[in-house]
N, C-alpha and C positions, 0 to 999 in steps of 0.2 A: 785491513778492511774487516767489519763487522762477522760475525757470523750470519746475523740475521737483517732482514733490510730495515734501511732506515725509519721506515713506517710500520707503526705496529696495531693496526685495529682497535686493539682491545685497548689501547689507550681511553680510546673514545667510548667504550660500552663500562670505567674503570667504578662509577658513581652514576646512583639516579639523577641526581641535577644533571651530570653532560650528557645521560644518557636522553634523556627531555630538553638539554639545548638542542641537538643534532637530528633531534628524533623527524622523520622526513612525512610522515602520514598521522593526523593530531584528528581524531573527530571530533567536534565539537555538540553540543546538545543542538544547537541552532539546524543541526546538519538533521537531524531526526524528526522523524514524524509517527506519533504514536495512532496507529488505529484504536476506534472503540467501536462496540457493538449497543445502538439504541434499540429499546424495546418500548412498547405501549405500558404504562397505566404511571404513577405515584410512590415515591420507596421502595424501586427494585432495584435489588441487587439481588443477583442471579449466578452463581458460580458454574464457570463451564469444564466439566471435568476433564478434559480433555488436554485443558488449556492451564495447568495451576497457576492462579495468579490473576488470572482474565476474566473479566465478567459481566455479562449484558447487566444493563441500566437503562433503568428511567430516566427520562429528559432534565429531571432536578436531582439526579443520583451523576447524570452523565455529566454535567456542570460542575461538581466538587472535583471529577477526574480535568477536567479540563482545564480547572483553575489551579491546579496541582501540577498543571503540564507549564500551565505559564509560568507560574510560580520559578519552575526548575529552569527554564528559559530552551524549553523543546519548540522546536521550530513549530509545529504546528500540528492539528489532530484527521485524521480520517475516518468518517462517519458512513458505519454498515448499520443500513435497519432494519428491521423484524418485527413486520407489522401483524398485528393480532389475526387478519384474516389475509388469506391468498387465494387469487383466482388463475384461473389459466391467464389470462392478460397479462398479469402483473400489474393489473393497476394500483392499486397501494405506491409503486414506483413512483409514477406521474400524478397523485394528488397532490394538488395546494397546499392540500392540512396535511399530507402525510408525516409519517413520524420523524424523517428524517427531517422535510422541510422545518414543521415545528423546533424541532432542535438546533437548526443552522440559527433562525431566526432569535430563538433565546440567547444561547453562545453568540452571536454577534450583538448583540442587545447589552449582554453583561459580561462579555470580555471581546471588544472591539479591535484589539490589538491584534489577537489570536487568529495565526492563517488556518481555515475552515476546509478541508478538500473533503469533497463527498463520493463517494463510490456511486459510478452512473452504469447500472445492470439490473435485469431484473430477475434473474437466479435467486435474491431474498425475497421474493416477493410473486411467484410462480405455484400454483400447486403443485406442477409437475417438477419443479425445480431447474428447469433448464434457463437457459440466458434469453429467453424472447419467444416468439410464439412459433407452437410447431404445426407443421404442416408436412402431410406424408412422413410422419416420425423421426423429422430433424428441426432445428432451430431455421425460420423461415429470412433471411438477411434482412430484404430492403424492406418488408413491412415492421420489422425489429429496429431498424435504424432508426424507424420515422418515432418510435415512442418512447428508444433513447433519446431523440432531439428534443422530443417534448419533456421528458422530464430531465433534463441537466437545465433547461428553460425555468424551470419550478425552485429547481435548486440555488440558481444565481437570483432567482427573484426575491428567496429567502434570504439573500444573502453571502452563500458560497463565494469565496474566493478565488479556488479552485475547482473543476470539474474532474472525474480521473474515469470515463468508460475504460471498463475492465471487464467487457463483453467478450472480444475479437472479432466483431463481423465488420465487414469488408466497406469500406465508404463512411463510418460509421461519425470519426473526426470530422472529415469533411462538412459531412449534415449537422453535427453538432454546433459546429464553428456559426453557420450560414444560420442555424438558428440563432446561438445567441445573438448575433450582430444583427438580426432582425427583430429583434424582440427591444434592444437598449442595451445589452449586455456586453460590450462589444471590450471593455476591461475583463471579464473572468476568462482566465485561465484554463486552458485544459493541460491537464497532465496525463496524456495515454499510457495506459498499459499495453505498448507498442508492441513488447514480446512476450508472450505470454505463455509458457509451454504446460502441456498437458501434462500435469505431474501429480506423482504419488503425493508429495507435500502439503496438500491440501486438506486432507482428512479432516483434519480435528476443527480448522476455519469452518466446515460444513456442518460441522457438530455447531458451531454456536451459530453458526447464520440461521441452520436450518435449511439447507440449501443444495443438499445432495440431489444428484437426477435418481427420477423416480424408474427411468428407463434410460437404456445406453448409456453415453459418457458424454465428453465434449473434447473429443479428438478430431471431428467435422470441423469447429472453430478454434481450438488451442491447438498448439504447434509442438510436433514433434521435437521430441528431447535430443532428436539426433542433429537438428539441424542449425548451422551457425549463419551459413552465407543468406537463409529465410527470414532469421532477426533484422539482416541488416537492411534486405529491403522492406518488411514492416516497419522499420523504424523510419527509412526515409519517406517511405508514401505518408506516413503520419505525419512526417514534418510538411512536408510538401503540403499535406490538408489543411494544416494550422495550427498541429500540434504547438505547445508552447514548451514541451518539457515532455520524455519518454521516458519508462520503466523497463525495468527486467524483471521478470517474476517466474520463480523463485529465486533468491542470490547467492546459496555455496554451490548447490550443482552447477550456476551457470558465469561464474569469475569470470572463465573466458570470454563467455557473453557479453557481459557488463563493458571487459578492456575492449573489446571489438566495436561495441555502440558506440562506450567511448572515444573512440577514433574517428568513427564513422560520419559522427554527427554533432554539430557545435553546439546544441542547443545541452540546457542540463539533462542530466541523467541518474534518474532512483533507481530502487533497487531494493525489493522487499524482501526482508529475511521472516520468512513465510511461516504460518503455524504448526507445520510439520517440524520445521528446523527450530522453533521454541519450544515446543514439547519434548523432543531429543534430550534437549540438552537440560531445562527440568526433571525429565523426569533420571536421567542418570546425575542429576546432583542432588537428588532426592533420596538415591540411594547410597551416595555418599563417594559415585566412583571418581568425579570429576570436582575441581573448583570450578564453582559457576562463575563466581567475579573476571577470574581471568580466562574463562573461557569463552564468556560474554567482550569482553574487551578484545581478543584477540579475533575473534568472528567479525565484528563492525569496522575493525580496523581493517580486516581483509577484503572487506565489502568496497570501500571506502579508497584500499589502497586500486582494487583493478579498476577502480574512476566513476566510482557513484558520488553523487553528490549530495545526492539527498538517500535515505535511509529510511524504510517504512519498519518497526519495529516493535513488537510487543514488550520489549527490552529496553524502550523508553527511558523508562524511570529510573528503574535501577543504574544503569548504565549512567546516568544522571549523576544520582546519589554516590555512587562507588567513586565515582571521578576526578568529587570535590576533595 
């Protein structure tokens, strides 16, 4: 008899070709969804220091990014916008013309192909910064619901494919859904940010929204970092609403999170690897401590492997490009 057993692993790890026959978690660019940040006027591009690499744009600056997204064959783009002025309302949210809508409506006008999800919140679009209007110095729920419904309505009308409230107030799918299918909308999608926890990760996303609270936080509506078995029931009451597709946000702190929705719930499942966790890992490859390619590749794959499906990611492109 052998010394060693019959079967030897490393057989299989011996070459990159068998090691990419057998390979069991493959992302694909189709699997990603690049956020971008729109802003008001003509020929902006905007660098967010925060963010290297990222950069608010104008509506015909945001269209060379999105024709670049197709190009590469990214699944599809997520639209944050930063309108010139903000009022306690948020109404810039729910304008016709607002900037966001303008932009679904060119982007689907001149690349039709291209799946559109728009962010449905009014934190970019707030003076005070918080997700909907406050009362006694908290975010006020069911009169915040009623102007999310209104403007995810604005959004499909321009065009949007997708819907993604990434507010956390309570009921909020529901009313969403009950509007679009009142309105004719009764095809667009919602993709909730079903679990959405209160996290440090956020930072630098605030830096280019513009979007930091001017007072408190948002631990009243985002979800404690401690909690697993809370995801699973936001996750099911959103499906139940009419979620079409639920989120985890952020995606390394919350792997578990991710495998647990996974399980939980049959509908797909993204999973944003957040702008704290791209800043990270720029700015230590900037310093020369890390490879960025393989550290970028080996993050999406782990996002990917605890059972996202889809993949929100400022890492897009690159991840694209490195691939081929």
């Amino acid at each position: 008899m052998p010394k060693f057993p019959a079967y030897r692993p490393r057989r299989l790890r011996r070459t990159e070709p068998i090691r990419s026959l057998v390979r069991e978690t493959v992302v694909h660019p189709s699997d990603l969804v690049l956020p971008l940040f729109v802003v008001e006027g003509t020929g902006v591009r905007r660098a967010i220091g925060s963010m290297p690499g990222v950069e608010q744009t104008s509506e015909d600056e945001l269209l060379r990014d999105a024709e670049e997204a197709a190009r590469l064959g990214i699944g599809g783009v997520l639209l944050f916008g930063i309108p010139a002025h903000k009022d306690e309302q948020g109404s810039g949210g729910y304008d016709e013309n607002g900037v966001v809508q303008r932009a679904v409506r060119r982007l689907k006008t001149e690349l039709p192909g291209l799946v559109v999800i728009t962010d449905v919140c009014l934190c970019e679009y707030t003076s005070h910064g918080h997700c909907g209007l406050i009362h006694r110095g908290d975010v006020d729920n069911d009169s915040t619901v009623e102007l999310l419904a209104r403007m995810a309505v604005t959004h499909a009308a321009a065009g949007a494919d997708v819907v993604a409230p990434s507010d956390m107030m309570d009921g909020r799918v529901g009313a969403i859904r009950a509007a679009l299918d009142g309105a004719g909308f009764a095809q667009t999608a919602i993709l909730s940010y079903a679990v959405k926890y209160a996290s440090a990760f956020y930072g630098p996303f605030r830096d280019a929204a513009g979007s930091a609270p001017e007072f408190g936080d948002r631990r009243t509506a985002q979800m404690d970092p401690a909690n697993v078995r809370e995801a699973l029931r936001e996750a099911r009451l959103d499906v139940e609403e009419g979620a079409d597709m639920v989120m985890v946000k952020p995606a390394l702190a919350y792997l578990d999170v991710i495998r647990a929705v996974r399980d939980a719930c049959d509908v797909p499942v993204a999973a944003y690897n957040v702008s704290g966790e791209y800043a990270m890992v720029k700015a230590a490859a900037q310093r020369g401590w890390i490879d960025e390619e393989r550290i970028v590749k080996e993050t999406l794959t782990s996002i990917a492997r605890a059972g996202a499906d889809i993949i929100l990611t400022y890492h897009a492109k690159d991840f694209v490009r490195w691939s081929k």
